[in-house]
C-alpha positions as a Markdown table, in Angstrom:
| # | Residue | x | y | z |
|---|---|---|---|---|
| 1 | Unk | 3.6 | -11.9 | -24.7 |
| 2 | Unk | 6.0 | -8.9 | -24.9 |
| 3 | Unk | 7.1 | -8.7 | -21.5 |
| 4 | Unk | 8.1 | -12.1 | -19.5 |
| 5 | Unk | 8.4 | -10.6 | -16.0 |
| 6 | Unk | 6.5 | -7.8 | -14.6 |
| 7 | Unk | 7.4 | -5.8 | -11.2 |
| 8 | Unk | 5.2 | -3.7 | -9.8 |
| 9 | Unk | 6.5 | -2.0 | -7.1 |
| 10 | Unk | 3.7 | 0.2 | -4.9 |
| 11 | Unk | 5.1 | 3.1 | -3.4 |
| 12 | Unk | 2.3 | 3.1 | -0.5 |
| 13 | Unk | 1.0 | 6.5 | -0.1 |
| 14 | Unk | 3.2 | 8.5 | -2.5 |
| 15 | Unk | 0.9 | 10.6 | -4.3 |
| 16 | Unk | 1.6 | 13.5 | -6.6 |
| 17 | Unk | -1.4 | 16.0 | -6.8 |
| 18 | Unk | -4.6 | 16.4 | -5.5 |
| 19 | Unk | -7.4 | 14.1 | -7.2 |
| 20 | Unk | -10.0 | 15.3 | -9.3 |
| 21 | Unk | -12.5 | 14.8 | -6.5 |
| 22 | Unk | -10.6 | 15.8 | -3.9 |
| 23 | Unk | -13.0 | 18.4 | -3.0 |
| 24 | Unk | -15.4 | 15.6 | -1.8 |
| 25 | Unk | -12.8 | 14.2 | 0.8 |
| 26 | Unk | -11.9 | 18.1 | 1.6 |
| 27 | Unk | -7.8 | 17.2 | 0.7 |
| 28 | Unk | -7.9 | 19.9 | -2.0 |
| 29 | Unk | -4.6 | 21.1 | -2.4 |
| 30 | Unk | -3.1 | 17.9 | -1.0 |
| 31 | Unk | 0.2 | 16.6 | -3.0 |
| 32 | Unk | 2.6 | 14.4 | -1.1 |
| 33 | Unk | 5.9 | 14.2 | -3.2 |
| 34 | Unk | 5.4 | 18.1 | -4.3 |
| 35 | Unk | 4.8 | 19.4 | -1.1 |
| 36 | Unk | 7.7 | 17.4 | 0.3 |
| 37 | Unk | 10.4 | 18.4 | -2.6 |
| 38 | Unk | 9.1 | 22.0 | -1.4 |
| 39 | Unk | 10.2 | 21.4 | 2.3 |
| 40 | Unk | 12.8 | 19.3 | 1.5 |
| 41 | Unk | 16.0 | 19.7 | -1.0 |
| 42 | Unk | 15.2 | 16.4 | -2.3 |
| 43 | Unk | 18.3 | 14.7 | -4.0 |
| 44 | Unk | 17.0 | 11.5 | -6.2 |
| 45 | Unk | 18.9 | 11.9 | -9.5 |
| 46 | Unk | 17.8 | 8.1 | -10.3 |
| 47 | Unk | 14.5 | 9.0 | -9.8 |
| 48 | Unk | 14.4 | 12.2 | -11.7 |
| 49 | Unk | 16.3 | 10.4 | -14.6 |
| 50 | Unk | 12.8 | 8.2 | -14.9 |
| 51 | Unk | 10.6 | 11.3 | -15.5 |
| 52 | Unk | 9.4 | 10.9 | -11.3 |
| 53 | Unk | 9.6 | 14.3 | -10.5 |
| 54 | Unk | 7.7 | 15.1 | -13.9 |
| 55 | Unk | 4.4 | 13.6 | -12.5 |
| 56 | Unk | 3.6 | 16.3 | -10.1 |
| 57 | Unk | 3.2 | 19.1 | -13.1 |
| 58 | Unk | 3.1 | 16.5 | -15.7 |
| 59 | Unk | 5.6 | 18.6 | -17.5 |
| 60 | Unk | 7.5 | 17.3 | -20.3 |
| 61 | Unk | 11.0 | 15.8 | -20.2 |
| 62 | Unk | 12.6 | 14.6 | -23.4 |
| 63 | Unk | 15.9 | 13.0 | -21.4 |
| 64 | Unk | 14.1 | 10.2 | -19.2 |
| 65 | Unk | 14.8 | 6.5 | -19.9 |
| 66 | Unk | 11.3 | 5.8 | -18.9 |
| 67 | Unk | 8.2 | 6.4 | -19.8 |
| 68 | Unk | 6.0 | 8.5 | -16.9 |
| 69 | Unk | 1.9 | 9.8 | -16.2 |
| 70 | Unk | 0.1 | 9.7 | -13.5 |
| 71 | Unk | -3.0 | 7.9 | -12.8 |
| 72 | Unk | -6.4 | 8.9 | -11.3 |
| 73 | Unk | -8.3 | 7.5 | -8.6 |
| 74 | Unk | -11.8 | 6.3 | -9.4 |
| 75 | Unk | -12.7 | 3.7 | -6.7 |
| 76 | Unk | -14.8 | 5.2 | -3.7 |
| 77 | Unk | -12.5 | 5.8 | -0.4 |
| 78 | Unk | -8.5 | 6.5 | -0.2 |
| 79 | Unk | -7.8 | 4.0 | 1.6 |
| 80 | Unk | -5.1 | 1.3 | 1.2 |
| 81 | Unk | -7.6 | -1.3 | 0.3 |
| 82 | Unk | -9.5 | 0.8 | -2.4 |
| 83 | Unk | -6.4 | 1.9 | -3.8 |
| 84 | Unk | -4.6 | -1.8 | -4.2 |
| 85 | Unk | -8.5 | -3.3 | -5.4 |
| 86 | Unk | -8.2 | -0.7 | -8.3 |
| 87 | Unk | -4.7 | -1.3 | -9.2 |
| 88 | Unk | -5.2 | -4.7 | -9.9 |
| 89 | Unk | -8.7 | -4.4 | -11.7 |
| 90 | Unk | -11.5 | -4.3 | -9.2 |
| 91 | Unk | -14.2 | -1.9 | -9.0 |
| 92 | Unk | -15.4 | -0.6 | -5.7 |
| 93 | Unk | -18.4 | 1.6 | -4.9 |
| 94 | Unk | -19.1 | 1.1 | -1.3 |
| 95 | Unk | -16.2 | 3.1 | 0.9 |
| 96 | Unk | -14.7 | 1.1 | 3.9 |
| 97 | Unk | -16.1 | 2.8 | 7.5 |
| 98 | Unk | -13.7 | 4.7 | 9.4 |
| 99 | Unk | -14.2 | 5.6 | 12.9 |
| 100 | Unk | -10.9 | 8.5 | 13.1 |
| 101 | Unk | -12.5 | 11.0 | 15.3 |
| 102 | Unk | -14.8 | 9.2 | 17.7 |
| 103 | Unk | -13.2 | 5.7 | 18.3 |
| 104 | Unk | -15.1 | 2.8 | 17.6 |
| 105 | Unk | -18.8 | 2.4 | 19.0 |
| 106 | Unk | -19.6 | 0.9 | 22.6 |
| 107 | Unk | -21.9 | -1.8 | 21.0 |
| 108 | Unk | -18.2 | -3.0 | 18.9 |
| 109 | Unk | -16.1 | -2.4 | 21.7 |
| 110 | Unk | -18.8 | -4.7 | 24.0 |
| 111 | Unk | -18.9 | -7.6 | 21.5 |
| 112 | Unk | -15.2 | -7.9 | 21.1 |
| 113 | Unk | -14.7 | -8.1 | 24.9 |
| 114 | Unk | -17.5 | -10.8 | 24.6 |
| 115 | Unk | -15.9 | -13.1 | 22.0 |
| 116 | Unk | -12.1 | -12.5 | 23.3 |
| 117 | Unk | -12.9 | -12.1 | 26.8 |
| 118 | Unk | -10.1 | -9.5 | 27.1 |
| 119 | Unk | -10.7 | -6.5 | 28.6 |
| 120 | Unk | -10.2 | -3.8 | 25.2 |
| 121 | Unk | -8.3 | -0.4 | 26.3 |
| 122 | Unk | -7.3 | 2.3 | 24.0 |
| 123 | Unk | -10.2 | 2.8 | 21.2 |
| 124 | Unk | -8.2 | 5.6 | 19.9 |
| 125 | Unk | -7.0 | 7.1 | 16.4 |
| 126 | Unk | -3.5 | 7.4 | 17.8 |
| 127 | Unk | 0.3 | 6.3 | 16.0 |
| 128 | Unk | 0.8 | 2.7 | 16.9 |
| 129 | Unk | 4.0 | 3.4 | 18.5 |
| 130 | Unk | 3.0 | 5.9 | 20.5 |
| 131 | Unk | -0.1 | 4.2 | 21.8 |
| 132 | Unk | 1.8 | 0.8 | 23.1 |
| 133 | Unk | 3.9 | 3.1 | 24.5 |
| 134 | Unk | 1.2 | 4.8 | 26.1 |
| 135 | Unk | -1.0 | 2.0 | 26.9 |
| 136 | Unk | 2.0 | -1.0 | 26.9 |
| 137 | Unk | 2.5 | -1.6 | 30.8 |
| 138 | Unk | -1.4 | -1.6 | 31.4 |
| 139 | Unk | -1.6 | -3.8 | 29.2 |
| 140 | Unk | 1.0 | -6.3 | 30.5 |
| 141 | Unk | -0.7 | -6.2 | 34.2 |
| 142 | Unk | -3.9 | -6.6 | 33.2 |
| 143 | Unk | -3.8 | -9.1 | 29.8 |
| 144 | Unk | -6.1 | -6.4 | 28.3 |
| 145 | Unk | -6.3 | -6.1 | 24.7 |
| 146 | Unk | -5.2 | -2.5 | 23.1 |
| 147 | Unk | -7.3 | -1.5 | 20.1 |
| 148 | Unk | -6.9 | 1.5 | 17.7 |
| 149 | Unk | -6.6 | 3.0 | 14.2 |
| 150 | Unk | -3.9 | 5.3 | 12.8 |
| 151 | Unk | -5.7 | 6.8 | 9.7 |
| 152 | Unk | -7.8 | 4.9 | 7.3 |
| 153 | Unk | -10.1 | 2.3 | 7.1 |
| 154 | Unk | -8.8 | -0.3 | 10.1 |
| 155 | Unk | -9.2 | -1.6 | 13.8 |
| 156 | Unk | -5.9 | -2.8 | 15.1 |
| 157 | Unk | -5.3 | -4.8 | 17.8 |
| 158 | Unk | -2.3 | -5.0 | 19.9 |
| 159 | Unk | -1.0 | -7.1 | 22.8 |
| 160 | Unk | 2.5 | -8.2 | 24.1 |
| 161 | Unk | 3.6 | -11.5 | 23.0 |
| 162 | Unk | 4.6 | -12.5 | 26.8 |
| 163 | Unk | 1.0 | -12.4 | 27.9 |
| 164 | Unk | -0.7 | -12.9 | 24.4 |
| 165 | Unk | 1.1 | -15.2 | 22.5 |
| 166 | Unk | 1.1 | -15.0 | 18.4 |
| 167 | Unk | -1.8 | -17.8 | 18.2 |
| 168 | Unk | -3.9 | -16.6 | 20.2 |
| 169 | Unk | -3.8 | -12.8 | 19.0 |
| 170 | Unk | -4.9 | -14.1 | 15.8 |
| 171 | Unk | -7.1 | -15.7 | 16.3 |
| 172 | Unk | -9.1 | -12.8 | 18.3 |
| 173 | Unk | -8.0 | -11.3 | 14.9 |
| 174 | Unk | -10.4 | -14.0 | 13.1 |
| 175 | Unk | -13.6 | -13.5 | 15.5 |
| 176 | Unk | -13.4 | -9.6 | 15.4 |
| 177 | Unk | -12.5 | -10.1 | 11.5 |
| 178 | Unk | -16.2 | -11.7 | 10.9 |
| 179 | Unk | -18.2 | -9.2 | 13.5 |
| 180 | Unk | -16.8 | -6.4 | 11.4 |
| 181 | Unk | -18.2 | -7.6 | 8.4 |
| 182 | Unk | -21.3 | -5.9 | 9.7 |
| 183 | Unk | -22.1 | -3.1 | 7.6 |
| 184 | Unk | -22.1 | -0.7 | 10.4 |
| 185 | Unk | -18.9 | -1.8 | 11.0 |
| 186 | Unk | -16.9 | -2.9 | 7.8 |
| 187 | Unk | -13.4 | -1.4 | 7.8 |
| 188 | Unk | -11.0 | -2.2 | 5.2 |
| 189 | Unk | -8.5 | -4.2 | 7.5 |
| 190 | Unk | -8.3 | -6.2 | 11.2 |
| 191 | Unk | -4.6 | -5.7 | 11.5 |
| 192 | Unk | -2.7 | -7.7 | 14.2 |
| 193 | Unk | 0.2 | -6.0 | 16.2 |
| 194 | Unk | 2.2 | -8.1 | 18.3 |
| 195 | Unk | 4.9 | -5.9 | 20.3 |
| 196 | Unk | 7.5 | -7.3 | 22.8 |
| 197 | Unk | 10.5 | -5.0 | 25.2 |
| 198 | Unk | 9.9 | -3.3 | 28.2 |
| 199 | Unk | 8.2 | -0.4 | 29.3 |
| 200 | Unk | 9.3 | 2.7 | 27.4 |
| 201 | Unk | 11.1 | 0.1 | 25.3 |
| 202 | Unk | 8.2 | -1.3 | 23.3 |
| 203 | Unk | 8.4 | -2.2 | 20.1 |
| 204 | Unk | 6.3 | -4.0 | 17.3 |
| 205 | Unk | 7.5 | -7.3 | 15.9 |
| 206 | Unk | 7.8 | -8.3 | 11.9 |
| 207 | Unk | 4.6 | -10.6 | 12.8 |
| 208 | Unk | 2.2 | -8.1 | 11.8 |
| 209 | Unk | -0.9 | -9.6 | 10.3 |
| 210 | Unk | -3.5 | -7.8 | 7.8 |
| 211 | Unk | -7.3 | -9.5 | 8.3 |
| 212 | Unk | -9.0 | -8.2 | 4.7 |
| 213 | Unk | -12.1 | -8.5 | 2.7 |
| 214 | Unk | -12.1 | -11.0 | 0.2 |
| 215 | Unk | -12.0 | -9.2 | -3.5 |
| 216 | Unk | -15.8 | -9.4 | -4.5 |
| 217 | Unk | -14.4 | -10.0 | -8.4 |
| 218 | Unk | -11.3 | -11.2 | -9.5 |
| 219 | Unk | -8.6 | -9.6 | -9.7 |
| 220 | Unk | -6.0 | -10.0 | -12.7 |
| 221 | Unk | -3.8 | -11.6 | -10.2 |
| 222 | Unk | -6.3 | -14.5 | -10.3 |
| 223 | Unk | -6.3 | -14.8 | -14.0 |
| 224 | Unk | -2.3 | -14.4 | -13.6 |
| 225 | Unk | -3.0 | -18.2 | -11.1 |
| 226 | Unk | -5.3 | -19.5 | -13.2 |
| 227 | Unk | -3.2 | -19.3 | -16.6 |
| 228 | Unk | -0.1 | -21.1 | -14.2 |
| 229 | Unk | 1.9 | -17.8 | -13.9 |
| 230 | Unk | 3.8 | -17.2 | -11.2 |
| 231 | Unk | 2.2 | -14.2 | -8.9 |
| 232 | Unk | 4.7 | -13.1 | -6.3 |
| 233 | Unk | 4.0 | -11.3 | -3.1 |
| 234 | Unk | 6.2 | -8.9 | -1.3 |
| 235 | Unk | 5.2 | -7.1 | 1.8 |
| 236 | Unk | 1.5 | -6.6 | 2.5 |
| 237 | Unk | 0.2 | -7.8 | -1.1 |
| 238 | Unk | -0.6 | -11.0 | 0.2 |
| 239 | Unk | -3.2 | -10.2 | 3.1 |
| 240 | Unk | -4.9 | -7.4 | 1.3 |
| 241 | Unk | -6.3 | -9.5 | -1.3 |
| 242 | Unk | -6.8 | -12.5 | 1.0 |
| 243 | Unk | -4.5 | -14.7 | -0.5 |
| 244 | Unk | -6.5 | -14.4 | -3.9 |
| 245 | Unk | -4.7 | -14.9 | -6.7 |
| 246 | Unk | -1.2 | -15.5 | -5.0 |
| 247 | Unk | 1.6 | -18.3 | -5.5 |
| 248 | Unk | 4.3 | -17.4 | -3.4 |
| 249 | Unk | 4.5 | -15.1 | -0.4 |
| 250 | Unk | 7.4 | -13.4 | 1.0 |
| 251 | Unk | 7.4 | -11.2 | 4.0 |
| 252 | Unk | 9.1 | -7.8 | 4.2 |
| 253 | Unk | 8.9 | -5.4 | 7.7 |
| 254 | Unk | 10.3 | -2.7 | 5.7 |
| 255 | Unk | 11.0 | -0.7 | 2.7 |
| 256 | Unk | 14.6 | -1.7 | 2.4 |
| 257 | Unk | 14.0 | -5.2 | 3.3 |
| 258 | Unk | 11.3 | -5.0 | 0.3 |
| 259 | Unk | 13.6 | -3.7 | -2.2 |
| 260 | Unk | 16.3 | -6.5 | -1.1 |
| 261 | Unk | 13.1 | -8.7 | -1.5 |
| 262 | Unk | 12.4 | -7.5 | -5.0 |
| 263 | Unk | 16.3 | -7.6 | -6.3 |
| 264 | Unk | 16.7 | -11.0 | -5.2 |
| 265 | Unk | 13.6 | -12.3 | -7.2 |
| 266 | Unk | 14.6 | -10.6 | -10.0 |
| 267 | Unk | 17.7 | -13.1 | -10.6 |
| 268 | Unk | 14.7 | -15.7 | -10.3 |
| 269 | Unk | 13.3 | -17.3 | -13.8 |
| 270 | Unk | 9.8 | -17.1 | -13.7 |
| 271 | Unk | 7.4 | -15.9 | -16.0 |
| 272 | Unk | 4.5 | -14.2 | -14.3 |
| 273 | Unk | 4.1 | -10.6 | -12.1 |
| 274 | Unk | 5.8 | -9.9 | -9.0 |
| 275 | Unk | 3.9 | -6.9 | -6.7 |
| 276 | Unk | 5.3 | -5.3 | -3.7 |
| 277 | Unk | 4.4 | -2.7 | -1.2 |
| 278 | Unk | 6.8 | -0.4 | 0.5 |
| 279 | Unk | 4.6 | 1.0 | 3.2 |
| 280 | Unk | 7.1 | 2.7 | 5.5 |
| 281 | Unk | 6.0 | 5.6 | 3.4 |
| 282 | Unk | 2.5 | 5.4 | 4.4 |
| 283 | Unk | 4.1 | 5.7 | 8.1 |
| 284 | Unk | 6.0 | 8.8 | 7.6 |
| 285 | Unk | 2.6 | 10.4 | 5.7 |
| 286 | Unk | 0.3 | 9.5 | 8.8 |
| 287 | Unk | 3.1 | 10.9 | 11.3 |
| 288 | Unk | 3.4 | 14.0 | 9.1 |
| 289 | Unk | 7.0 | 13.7 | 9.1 |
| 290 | Unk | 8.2 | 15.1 | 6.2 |
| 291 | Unk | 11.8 | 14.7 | 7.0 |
| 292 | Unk | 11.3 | 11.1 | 7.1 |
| 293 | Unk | 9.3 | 10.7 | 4.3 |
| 294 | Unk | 12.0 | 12.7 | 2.1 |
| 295 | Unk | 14.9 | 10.4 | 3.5 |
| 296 | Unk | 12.9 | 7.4 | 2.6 |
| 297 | Unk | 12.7 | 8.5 | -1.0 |
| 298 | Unk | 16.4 | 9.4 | -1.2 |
| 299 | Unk | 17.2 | 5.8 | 0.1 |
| 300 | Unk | 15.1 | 4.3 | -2.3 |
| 301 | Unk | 16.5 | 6.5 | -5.2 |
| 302 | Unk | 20.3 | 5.0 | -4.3 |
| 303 | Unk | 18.4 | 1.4 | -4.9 |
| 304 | Unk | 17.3 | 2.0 | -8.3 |
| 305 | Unk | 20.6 | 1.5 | -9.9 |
| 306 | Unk | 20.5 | -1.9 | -8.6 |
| 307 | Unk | 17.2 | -3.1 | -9.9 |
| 308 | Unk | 17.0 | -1.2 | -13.5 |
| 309 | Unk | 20.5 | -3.6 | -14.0 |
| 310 | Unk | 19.1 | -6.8 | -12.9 |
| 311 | Unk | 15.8 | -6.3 | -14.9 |
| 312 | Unk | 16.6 | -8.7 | -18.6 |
| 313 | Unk | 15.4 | -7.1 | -21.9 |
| 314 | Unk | 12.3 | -8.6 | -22.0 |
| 315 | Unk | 11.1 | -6.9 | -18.2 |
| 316 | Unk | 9.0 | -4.6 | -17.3 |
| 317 | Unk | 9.2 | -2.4 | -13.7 |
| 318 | Unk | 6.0 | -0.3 | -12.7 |
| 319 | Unk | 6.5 | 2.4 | -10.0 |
| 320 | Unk | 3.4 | 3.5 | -9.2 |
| 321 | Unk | 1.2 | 4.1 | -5.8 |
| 322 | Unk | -2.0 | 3.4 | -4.1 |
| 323 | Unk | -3.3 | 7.0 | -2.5 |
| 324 | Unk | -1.4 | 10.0 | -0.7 |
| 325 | Unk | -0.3 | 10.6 | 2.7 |
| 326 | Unk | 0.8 | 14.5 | 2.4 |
| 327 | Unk | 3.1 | 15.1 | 5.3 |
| 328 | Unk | 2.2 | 18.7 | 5.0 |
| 329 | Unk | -1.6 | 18.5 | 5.5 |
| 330 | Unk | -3.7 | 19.3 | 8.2 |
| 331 | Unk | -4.7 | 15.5 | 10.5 |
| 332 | Unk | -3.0 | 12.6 | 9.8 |
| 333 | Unk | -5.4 | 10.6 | 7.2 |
| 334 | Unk | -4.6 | 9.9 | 3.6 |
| 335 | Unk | -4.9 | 12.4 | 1.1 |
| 336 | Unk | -6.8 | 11.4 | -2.3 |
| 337 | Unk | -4.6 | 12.4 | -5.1 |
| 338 | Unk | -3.0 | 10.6 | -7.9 |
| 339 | Unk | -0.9 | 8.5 | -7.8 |
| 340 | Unk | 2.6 | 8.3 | -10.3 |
| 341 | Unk | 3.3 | 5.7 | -13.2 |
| 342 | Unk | 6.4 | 5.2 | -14.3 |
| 343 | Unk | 7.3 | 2.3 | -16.8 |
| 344 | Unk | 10.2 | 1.1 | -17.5 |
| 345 | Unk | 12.4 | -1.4 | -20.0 |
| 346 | Unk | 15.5 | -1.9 | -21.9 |
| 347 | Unk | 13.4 | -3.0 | -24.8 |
| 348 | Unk | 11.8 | 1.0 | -25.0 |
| 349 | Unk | 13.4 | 2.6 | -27.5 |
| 350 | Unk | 11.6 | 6.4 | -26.9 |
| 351 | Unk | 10.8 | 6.8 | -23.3 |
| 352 | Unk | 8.4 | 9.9 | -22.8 |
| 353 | Unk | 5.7 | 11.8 | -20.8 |
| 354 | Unk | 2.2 | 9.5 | -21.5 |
| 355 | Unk | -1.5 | 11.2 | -21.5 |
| 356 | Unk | -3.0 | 11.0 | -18.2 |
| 357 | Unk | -4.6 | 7.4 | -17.0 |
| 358 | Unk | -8.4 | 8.1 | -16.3 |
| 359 | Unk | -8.3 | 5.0 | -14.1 |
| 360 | Unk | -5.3 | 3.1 | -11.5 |
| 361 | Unk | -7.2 | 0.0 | -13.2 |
| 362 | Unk | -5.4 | 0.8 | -16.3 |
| 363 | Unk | -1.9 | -1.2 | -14.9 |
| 364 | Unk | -4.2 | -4.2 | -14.1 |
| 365 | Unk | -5.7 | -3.8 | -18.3 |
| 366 | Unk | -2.3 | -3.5 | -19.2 |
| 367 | Unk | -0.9 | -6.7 | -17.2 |
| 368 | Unk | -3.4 | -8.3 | -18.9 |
| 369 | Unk | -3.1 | -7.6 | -22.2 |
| 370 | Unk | 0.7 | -8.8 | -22.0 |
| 371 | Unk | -0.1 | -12.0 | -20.6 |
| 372 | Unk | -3.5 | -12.4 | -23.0 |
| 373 | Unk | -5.9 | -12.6 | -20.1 |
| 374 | Unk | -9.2 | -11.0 | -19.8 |
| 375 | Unk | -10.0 | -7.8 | -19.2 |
| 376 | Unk | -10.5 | -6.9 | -15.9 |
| 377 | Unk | -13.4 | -5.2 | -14.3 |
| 378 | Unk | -12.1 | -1.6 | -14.9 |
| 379 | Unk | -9.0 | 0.0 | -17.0 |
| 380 | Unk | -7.8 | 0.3 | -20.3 |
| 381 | Unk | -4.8 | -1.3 | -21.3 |
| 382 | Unk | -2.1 | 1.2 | -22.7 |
| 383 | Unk | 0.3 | -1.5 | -23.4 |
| 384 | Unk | 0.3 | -0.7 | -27.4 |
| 385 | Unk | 2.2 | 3.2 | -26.8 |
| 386 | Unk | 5.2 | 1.5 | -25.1 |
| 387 | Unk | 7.3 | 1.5 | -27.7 |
């Protein structure tokens, strides 16, 4: 075992260059982090100092302390679901539905009224936000039950905690969960929203809960569990893989309550992987605000100071993503591209630009490899050229 501790941290959505396939979701030309350092003067000198930058040329830098590529996307679908099951080793060929431009179908929208008994308003691919907002004091008269998607493969469902409370929103959650296991119906995740305030004062609460697919193989986060090493969750990790493969779960509502997440486990001894998701990103991508999505990075860049000192010699930190979310493209759906790697450790003596990853699966091979576990589904491990 070279490396005791491993952090992956997901930057969700940050992509850096349109995907060799691109052409096949129409997103050629997509390219979230250069398309937002060209309409923003982006300032992340910690960032830049790990070769981060570098990824969206893949041009060479000789003064980084970390090692950097980029990563392609071979699962089907660019959604979040596809993009973590790849990450961590699994192989999937059948892309989650989406229903972005029509709504869900009357014969879904009839049996979720059936099993919940709630009235379902909305049926829209609208910003969650905006649609409470929208649909919020309806939905308070009349106890209906809001449902929509905001990009990607999901049905979420939204009600006010006053006249829905928590229990009972999930478990309508559950029972449209297992009717959308239908093939005609099979999106990635049945996300629960539970909101609370006032008209034109709503606002979601931190009780958000993602309804997944169970991972048809295992992951090398079950490997991780079956070996006794610890498998830590931040953020979102936890409900898209079901629970699979994961010791301890800690909830985080948003990117800087991840990263506060993430430093406080790293003065933890544990041996083992910890995986988190910063998905406020994802949120700026689908509201195509670039602004946003720029200031986010900055904020995260004045972090990384913080977490490269608390990181021992024998550590390892992955920065790496799950899909893009280009704030400059046309809709407001991901954007397949691929995704950064950076890799970094005291322990790396020359730190330098890496050939490009053929696979995301190629973190999971090399998580693997460190820890002596079989070889997951898909990737090669690269764990030998960290020198």
């Amino acid at each position: 075992m070279r490396f005791k501790r491993v952090f992956v941290m997901v930057l969700d959505s940050l992509g850096v260059g349109e995907a060799l396939d691109a052409n096949n979701y129409e997103d050629q030309g997509s390219n979230t982090l250069g398309h937002i350092k060209e309409h923003y003067d982006l300032f992340i000198p910690n960032l830049k100092k790990l070769g981060f930058l570098n990824t969206i040329n893949m041009d060479e830098n000789k003064e980084v302390d970390a090692y950097y590529t980029i990563a392609r996307p071979t699962n089907t679908g660019k959604d979040t679901l596809a993009g973590h099951y790849e990450l961590m080793g699994i192989k999937n060929s059948v892309p989650f539905k989406s229903f972005l431009e029509k709504g869900f179908p009357r014969e879904l929208i009839d049996a979720m009224e059936q099993i919940t008994n709630r009235r379902i308003i909305g049926n829209k691919n609208m910003d969650g936000l905006d649609i409470i907002n929208e649909l919020g004091e309806r939905q308070l008269n009349y106890g209906s039950l809001i449902i929509f998607t905001s990009a990607g493969s999901n049905l979420q469902v939204a009600a006010h905690e006053d006249v829905i409370p928590l229990p009972k929103l999930y478990q309508y959650c559950e029972k449209i969960r297992k009717i959308t296991m239908q093939e005609d119906y099979r999106v990635g995740r049945v996300i629960a929203r539970p909101f609370t305030g006032k008209p034109g004062k709503f606002r979601f609460t931190q009780e958000r809960k993602d309804y997944t697919i169970k991972p048809p193989h295992k992951t090398v986060l079950n490997y991780l569990q079956e070996q006794d090493y610890s498998v830590i969750s931040i953020g979102k990790i936890n409900d898209l893989f079901a629970g699979e493969g994961i010791t301890k779960v800690i909830k985080a509502s948003t990117n800087m309550d991840a990263i506060n997440k993430i430093s406080d486990i790293m003065e933890k001894n544990f041996t083992g992987v910890c995986i988190a998701n910063l998905e406020e990103f994802d949120q700026y991508g689908h509201k195509r605000d670039v602004e946003g999505y720029a200031k986010a990075i900055e904020e995260l860049d004045v972090e990384i100071p913080m977490m490269l000192n608390k990181l021992n010699d024998d550590d390892l930190l992955i920065i790496t993503a799950d899909h893009g979310n280009d704030p400059t493209f046309p809709g407001n759906d991901h954007t397949r591209e691929n995704v950064p790697v950076i890799l970094f450790s005291r322990d790396f003596k020359d730190p330098k630009r890496l050939e490009i990853r053929n696979s995301m699966g190629d973190i999971a091979a090399l998580i693997a490899e460190n820890f002596d576990l079989p070889a997951p589904e898909i990737g090669e491990s690269f764990l030998e050229q960290l020198k």
